[in-house]
KEKE-3310 file (N, C-alpha, C; in steps of 0.2 Angstrom, whole numbers, plus 5000, padded with zeros to 4 digits):
npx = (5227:5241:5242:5241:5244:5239:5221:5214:5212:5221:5230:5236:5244:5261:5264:5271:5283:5286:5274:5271:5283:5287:5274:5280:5293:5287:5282:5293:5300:5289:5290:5304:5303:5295:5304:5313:5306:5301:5312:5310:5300:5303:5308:5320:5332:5334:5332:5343:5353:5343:5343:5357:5360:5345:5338:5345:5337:5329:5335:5337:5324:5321:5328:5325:5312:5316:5322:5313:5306:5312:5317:5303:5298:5307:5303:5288:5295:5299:5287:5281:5284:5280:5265:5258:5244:5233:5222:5225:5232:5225:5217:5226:5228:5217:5220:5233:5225:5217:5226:5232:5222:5219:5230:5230:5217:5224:5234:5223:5217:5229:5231:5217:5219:5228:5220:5208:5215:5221:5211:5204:5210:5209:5197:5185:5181:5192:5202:5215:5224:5220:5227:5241:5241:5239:5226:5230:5235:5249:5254:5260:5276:5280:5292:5291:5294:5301:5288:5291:5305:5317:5304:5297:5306:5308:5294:5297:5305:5299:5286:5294:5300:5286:5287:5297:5296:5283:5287:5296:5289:5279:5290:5291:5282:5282:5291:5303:5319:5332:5325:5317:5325:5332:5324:5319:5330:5332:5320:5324:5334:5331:5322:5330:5335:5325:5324:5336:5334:5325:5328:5342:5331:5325:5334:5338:5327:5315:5309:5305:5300:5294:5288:5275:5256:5256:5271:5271:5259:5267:5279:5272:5264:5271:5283:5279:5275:5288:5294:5287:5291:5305:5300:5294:5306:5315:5307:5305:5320:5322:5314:5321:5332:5327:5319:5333:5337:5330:5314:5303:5290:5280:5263:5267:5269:5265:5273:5282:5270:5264:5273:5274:5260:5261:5270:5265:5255:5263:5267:5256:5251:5262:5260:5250:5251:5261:5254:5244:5252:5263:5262:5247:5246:5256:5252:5254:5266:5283:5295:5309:5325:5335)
npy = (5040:5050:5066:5072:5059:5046:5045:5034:5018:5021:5027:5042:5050:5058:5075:5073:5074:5065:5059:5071:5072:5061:5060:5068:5063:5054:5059:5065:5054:5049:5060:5056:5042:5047:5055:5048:5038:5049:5058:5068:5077:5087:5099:5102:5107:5101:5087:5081:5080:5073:5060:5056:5055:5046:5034:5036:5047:5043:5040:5049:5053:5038:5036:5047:5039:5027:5033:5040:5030:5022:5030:5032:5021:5017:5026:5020:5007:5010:5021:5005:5001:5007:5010:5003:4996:4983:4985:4994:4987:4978:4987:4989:4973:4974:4984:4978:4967:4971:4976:4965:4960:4968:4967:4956:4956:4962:4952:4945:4951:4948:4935:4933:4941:4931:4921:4923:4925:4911:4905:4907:4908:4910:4918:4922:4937:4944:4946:4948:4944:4932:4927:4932:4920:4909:4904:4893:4888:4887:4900:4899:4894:4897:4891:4884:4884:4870:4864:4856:4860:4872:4879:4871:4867:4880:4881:4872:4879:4891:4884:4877:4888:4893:4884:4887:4901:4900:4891:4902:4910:4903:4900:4914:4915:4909:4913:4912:4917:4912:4902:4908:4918:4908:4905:4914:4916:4906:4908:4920:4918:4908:4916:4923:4913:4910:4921:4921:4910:4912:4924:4918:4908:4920:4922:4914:4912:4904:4914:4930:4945:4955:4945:4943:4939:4927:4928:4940:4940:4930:4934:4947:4942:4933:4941:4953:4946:4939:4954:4954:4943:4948:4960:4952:4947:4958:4963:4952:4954:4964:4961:4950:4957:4965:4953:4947:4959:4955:4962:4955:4954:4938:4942:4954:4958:4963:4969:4956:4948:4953:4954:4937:4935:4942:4932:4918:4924:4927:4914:4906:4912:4910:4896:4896:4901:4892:4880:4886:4894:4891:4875:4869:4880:4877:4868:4859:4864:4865:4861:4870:4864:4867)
npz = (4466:4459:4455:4440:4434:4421:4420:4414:4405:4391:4378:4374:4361:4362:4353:4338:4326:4316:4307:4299:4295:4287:4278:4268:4265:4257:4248:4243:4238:4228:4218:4215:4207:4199:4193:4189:4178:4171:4164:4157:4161:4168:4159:4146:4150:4161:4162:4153:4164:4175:4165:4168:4181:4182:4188:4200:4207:4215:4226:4236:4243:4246:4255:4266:4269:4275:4285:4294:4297:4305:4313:4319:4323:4332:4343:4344:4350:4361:4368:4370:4381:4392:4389:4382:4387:4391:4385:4374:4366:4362:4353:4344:4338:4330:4323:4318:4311:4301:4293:4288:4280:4272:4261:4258:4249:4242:4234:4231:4221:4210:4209:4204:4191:4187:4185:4177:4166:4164:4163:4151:4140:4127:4123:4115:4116:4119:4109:4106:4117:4115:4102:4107:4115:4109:4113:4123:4139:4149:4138:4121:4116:4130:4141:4158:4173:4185:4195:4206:4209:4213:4219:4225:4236:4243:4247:4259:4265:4269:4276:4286:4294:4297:4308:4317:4321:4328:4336:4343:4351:4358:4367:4371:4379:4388:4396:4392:4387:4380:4371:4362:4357:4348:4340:4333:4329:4320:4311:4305:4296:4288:4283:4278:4268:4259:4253:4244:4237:4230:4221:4215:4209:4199:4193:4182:4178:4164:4156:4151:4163:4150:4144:4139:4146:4154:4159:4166:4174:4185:4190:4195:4205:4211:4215:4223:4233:4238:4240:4252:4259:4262:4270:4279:4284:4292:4300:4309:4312:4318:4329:4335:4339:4349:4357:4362:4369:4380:4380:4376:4385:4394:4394:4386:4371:4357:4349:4344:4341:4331:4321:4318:4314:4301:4297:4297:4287:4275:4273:4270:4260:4251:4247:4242:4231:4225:4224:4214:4204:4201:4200:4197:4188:4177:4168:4154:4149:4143:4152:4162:4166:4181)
capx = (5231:5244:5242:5245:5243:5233:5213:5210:5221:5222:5238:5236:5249:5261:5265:5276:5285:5285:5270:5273:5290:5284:5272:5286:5298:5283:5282:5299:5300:5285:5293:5309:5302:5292:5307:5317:5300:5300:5317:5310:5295:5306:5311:5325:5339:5336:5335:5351:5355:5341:5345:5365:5358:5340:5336:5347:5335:5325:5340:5335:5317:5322:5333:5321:5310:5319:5324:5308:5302:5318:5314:5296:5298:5310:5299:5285:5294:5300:5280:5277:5285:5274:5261:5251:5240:5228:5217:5228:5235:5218:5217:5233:5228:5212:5224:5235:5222:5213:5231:5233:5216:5223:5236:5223:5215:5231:5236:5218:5220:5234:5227:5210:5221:5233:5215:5205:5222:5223:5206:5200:5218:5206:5191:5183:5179:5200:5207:5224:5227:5219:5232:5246:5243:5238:5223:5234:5239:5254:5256:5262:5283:5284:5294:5289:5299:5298:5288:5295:5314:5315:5298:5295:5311:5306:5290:5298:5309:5294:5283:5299:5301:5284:5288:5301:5291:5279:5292:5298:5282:5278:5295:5289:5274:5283:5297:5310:5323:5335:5322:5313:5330:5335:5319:5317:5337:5332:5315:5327:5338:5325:5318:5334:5340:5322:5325:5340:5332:5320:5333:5343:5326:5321:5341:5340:5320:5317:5307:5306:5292:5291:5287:5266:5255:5261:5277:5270:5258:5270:5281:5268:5263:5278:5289:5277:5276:5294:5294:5284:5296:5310:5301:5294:5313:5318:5303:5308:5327:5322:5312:5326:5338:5323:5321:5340:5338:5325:5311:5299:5287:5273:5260:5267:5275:5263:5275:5283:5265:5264:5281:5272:5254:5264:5275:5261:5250:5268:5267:5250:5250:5265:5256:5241:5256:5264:5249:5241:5255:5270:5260:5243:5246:5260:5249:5258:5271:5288:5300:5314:5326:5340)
capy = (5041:5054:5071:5070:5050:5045:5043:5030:5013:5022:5030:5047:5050:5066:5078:5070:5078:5057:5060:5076:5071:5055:5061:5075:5059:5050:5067:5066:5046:5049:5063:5052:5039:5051:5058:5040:5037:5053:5061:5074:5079:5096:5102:5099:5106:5096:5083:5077:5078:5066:5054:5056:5052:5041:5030:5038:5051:5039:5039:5055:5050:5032:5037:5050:5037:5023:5036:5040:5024:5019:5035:5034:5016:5017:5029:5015:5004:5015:5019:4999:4999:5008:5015:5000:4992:4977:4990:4998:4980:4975:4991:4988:4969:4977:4988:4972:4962:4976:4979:4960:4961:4972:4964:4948:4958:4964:4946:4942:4955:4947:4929:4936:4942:4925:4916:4925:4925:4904:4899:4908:4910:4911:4923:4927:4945:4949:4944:4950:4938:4926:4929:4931:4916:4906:4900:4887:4890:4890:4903:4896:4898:4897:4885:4886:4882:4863:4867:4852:4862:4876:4882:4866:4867:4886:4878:4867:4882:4893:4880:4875:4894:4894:4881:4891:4906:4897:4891:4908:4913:4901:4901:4921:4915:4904:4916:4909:4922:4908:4899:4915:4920:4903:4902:4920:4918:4901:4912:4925:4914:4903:4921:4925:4908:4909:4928:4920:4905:4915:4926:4913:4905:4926:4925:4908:4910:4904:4919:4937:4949:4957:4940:4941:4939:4924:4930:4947:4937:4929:4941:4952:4939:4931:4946:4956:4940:4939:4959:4955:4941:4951:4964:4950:4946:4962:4965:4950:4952:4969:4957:4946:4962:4965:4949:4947:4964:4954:4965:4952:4950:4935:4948:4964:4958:4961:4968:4950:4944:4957:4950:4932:4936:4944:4929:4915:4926:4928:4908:4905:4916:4905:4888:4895:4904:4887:4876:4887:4897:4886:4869:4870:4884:4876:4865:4853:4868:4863:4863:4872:4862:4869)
capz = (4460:4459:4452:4434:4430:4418:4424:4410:4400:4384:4378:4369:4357:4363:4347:4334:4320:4312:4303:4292:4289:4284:4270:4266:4262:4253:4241:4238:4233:4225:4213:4211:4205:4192:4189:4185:4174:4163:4164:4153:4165:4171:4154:4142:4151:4167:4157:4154:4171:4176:4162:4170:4187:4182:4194:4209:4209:4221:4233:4245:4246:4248:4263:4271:4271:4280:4291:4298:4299:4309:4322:4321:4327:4340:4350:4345:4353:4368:4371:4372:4386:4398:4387:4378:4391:4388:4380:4368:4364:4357:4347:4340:4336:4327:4317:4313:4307:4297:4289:4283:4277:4265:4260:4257:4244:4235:4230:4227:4213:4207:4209:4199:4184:4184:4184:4171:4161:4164:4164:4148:4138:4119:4126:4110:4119:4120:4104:4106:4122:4113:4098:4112:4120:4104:4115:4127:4145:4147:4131:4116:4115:4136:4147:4164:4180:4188:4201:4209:4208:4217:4221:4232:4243:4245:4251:4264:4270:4272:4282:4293:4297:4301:4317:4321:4324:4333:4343:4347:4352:4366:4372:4373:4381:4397:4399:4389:4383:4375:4367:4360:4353:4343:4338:4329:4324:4314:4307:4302:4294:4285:4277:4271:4262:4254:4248:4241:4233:4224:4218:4211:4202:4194:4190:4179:4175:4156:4155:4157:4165:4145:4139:4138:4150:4160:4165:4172:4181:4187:4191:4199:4212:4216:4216:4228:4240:4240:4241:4259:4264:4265:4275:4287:4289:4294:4306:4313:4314:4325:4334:4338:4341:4357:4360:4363:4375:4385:4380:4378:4393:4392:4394:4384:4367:4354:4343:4340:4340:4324:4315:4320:4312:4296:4294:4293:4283:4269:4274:4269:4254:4247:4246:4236:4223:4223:4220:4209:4199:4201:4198:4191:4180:4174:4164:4150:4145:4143:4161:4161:4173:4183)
cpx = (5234:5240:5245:5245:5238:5228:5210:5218:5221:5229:5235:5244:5255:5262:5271:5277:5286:5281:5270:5280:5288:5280:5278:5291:5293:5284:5290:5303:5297:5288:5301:5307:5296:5297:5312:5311:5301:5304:5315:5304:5298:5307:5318:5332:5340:5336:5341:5354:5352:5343:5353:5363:5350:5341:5339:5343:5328:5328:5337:5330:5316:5326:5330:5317:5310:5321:5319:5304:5306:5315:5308:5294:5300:5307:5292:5287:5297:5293:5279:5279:5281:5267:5257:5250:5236:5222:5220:5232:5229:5217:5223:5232:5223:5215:5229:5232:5218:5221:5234:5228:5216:5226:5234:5222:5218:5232:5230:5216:5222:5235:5219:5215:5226:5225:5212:5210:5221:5216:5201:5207:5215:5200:5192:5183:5187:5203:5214:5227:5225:5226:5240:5248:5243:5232:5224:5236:5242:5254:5261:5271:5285:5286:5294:5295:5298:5297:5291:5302:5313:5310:5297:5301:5310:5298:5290:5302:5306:5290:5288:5299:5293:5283:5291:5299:5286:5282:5295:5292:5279:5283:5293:5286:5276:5291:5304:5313:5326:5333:5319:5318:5333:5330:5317:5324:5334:5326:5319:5333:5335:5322:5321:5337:5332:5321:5328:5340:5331:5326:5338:5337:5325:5330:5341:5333:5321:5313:5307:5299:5289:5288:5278:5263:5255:5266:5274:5267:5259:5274:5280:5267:5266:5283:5287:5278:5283:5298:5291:5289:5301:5310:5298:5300:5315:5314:5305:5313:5327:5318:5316:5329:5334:5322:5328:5343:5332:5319:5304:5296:5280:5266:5262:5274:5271:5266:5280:5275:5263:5266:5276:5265:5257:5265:5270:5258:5254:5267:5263:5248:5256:5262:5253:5247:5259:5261:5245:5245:5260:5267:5253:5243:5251:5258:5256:5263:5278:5292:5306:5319:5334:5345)
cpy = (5048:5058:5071:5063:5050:5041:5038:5025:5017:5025:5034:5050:5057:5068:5074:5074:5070:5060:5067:5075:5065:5055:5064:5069:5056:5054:5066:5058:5046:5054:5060:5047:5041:5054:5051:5038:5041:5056:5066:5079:5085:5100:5098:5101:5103:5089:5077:5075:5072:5060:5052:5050:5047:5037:5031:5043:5049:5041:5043:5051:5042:5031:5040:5042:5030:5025:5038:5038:5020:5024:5036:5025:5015:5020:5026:5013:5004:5018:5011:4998:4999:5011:5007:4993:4987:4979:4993:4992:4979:4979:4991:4979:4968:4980:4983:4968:4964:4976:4969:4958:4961:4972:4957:4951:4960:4957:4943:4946:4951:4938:4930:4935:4935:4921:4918:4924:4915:4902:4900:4913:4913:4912:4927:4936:4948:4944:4945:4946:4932:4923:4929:4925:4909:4899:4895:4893:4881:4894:4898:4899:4897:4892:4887:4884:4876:4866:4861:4854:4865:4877:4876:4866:4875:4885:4875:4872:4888:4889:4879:4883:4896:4892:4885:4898:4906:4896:4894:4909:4910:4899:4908:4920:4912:4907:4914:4911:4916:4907:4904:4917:4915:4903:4907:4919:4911:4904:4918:4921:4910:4908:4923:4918:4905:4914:4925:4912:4908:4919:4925:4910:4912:4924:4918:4906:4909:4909:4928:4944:4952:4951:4937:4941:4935:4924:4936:4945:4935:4930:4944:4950:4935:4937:4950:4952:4940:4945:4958:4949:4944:4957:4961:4948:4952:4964:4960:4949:4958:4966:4950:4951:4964:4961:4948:4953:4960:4960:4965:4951:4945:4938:4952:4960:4956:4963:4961:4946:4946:4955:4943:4933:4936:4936:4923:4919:4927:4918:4904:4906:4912:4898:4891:4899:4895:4882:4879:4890:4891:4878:4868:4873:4883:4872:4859:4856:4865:4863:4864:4870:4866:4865)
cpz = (4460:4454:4444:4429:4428:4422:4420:4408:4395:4383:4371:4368:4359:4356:4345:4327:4315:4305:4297:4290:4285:4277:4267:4263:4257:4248:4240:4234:4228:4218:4211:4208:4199:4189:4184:4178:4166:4166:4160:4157:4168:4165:4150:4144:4156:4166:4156:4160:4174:4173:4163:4177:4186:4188:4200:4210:4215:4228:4238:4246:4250:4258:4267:4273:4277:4286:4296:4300:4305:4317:4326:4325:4333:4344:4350:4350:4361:4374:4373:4377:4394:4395:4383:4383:4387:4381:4375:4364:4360:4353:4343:4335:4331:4321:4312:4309:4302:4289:4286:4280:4271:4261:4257:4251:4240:4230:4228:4221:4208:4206:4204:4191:4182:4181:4180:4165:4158:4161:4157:4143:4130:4121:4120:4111:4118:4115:4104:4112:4116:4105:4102:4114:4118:4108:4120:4134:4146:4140:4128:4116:4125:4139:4152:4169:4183:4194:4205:4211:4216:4220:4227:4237:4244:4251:4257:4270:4272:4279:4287:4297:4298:4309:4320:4325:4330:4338:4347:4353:4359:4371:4374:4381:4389:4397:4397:4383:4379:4369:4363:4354:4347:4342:4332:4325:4317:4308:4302:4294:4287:4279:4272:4266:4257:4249:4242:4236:4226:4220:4214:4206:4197:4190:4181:4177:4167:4152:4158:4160:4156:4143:4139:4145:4157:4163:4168:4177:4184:4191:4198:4206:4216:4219:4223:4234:4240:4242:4251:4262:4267:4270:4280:4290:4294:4300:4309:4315:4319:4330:4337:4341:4349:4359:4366:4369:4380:4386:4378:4382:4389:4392:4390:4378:4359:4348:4340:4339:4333:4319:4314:4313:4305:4294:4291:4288:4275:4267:4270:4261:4248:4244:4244:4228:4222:4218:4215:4205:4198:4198:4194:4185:4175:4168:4159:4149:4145:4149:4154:4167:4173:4182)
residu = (UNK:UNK:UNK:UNK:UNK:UNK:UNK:UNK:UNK:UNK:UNK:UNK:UNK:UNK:UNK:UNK:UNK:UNK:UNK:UNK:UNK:UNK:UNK:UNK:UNK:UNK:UNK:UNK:UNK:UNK:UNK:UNK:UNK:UNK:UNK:UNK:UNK:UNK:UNK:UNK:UNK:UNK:UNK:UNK:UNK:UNK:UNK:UNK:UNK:UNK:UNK:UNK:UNK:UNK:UNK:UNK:UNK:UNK:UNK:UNK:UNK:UNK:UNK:UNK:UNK:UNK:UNK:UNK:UNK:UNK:UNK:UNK:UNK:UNK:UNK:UNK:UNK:UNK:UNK:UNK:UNK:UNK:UNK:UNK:UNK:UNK:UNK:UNK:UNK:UNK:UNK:UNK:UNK:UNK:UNK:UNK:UNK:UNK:UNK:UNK:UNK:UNK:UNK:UNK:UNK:UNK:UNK:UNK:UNK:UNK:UNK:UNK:UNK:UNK:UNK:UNK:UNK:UNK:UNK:UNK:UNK:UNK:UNK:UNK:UNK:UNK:UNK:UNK:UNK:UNK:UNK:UNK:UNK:UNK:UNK:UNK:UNK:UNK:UNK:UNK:UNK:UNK:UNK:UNK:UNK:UNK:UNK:UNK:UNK:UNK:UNK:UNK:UNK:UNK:UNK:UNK:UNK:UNK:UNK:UNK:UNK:UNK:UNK:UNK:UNK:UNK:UNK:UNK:UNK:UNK:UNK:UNK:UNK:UNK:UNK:UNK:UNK:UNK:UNK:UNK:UNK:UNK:UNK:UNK:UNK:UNK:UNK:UNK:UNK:UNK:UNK:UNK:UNK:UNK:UNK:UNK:UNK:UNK:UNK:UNK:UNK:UNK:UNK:UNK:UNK:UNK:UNK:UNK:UNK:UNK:UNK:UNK:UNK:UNK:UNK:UNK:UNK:UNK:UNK:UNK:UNK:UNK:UNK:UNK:UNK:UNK:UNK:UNK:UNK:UNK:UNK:UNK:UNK:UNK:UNK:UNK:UNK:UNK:UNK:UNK:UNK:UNK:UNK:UNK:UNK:UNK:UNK:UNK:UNK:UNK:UNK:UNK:UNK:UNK:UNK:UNK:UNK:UNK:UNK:UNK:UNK:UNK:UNK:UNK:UNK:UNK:UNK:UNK:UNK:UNK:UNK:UNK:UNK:UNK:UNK:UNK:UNK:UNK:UNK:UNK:UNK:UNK:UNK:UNK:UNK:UNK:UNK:UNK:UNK:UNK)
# end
C-alpha cells in the first residue's frame, strides 16, 4: 500500500466549515421566523420595520440555509465517489433508516391526536372539544372532502410513482442508464402532479385549518406529508440530474437508494392518511364535491 493511503475502509471526514455555517443559518431562520411571529420582540422602533417587512424576514436565513445544504451536498456527493465503501454504505443505510424512524414517530403523533380527537369527540374529561365538536365526528357544522374525489386519484398517482421508482432502481441495479433515467423522470413527474393535486384540493377545501379541531388535524398531517413529498421529489430530481451524468454504478448508488427508501416510506404514509383521515374519519358528514 502506498505511503499515505488509507490502512482501513472507513472515510474520515476532512475539516468542513458546512457544519458551523449550517447552525449559523439555522440561528438566523430561527430568529426570522421569531421575528415574523412577534414584530414587536426588538422594541417599538424596530417594530414598524418588521411589520413593513413581516414575513420576508425569513428570506436571509431561508437562503443561507438552502445554500449550505446545496454545498454541503455536492461535496457529499463528490466524497461518494471514492470515499464510501461497502463499510461506510452500511453506516450510512443505519443512519437512513434511523432517520425514517423518526419521521414514523412524527406522523404517529399526528395520527394519535386525529384518533383521540375521532374516537372520543364527547370525552366528559375535555368539555370544551366536547362543546366544539357537539359530541359527533366529523364536528357538527363540517363537510368533509369525497375521499373518493381527489384524495383517491392522489392515491393512484402515488402508488404508480412507487413502480416507477422501483423500476429505476433495478434498472440501476443491471446497468441500465436509459431505464434508470425514465424511470426517476416518471417518479419525478408523478411527485409533482400530486404536489399539485393536493394544492388544488387545500385551495377549494370546504374548510379552513381555524375551523376546530378537525381541520387542523387535518391540515397537520396532510400538509406535513405533502411538505415530505415535495422534498422526496427534489431528492430525487438531483437523483435524476446524476443519474443522467451516469453516476450511478450497481454497486455504489446508495444515494438514489436513499431518495427510493424516502419515497415508499411518503407512499406508505399516504395510504394510512387516506384510509383513516380521508375515509374513515369522514364518518356520516356532509361531502363537499368538487
Amino acid at each position: 500500500m502506498a505511503d499515505g493511503a488509507p490502512k482501513h475502509p472507513y472515510h474520515l471526514v476532512d475539516p468542513s466549515p458546512w457544519p458551523a455555517l449550517g447552525a449559523f443559518a439555522a440561528l438566523v431562520l430561527a430568529l426570522g421566523f421569531a421575528l415574523g411571529m412577534h414584530p414587536d420582540m426588538l422594541g417599538p422602533g424596530v417594530e414598524k420595520v418588521i411589520k413593513v417587512v413581516h414575513w420576508w424576514a425569513l428570506a436571509p436565513g431561508l437562503l443561507m440555509v438552502v445554500a449550505v445544504m446545496y454545498w454541503w451536498w455536492s461535496d457529499v456527493i463528490v466524497e461518494s465517489r471514492t470515499f464510501h465503501t461497502p463499510v461506510v454504505q452500511i453506516g450510512l443505510r443505519y443512519g437512513m433508516i434511523l432517520f425514517i424512524t423518526s419521521e414514523v414517530l412524527f406522523f404517529a403523533a399526528f395520527f394519535w391526536a386525529f384518533f383521540d380527537a375521532s374516537l372520543y369527540p364527547g370525552e366528559l374529561k375535555q368539555p370544551v372539544r366536547a362543546e366544539v365538536t357537539g359530541g359527533i365526528w366529523p364536528p357538527k357544522g363540517i363537510s368533509i372532502i369525497a375521499p373518493f374525489d381527489l384524495p383517491l386519484m392522489n392515491t393512484l398517482i402515488l402508488l404508480l410513482s412507487g413502480t416507477t421508482v422501483t423500476w429505476a432502481h433495478h434498472a440501476i441495479i443491471e446497468g441500465n442508464q436509459r431505464d434508470a433515467v425514465r424511470g426517476l423522470l416518471c417518479t419525478v413527474v408523478l411527485g409533482m402532479i400530486f404536489t399539485g393535486v393536493q394544492a388544488y384540493e387545500y385551495l377549494h377545501a370546504p374548510f379552513t385549518f381555524d375551523q376546530g379541531i378537525y381541520a387542523s388535524t387535518f391540515y397537520m398531517a396532510t400538509g406535513f406529508h405533502g411538505f415530505h413529498v415535495l422534498v422526496g421529489t427534489i431528492f430525487l430530481l438531483v437523483c435524476l440530474f446524476r443519474a443522467m451524468k451516469g453516476q450511478f454504478k450497481p454497486k455504489q448508488h446508495f444515494g438514489f437508494e436513499a431518495a427510493a427508501w424516502y419515497w415508499h416510506f411518503v407512499d406508505v404514509v399516504w395510504l394510512f392518511l387516506f384510509f383513516c383521515i380521508y375515509w374513515w374519519g369522514a364518518g356520516k358528514a356532509p361531502i363537499a364535491l368538487h
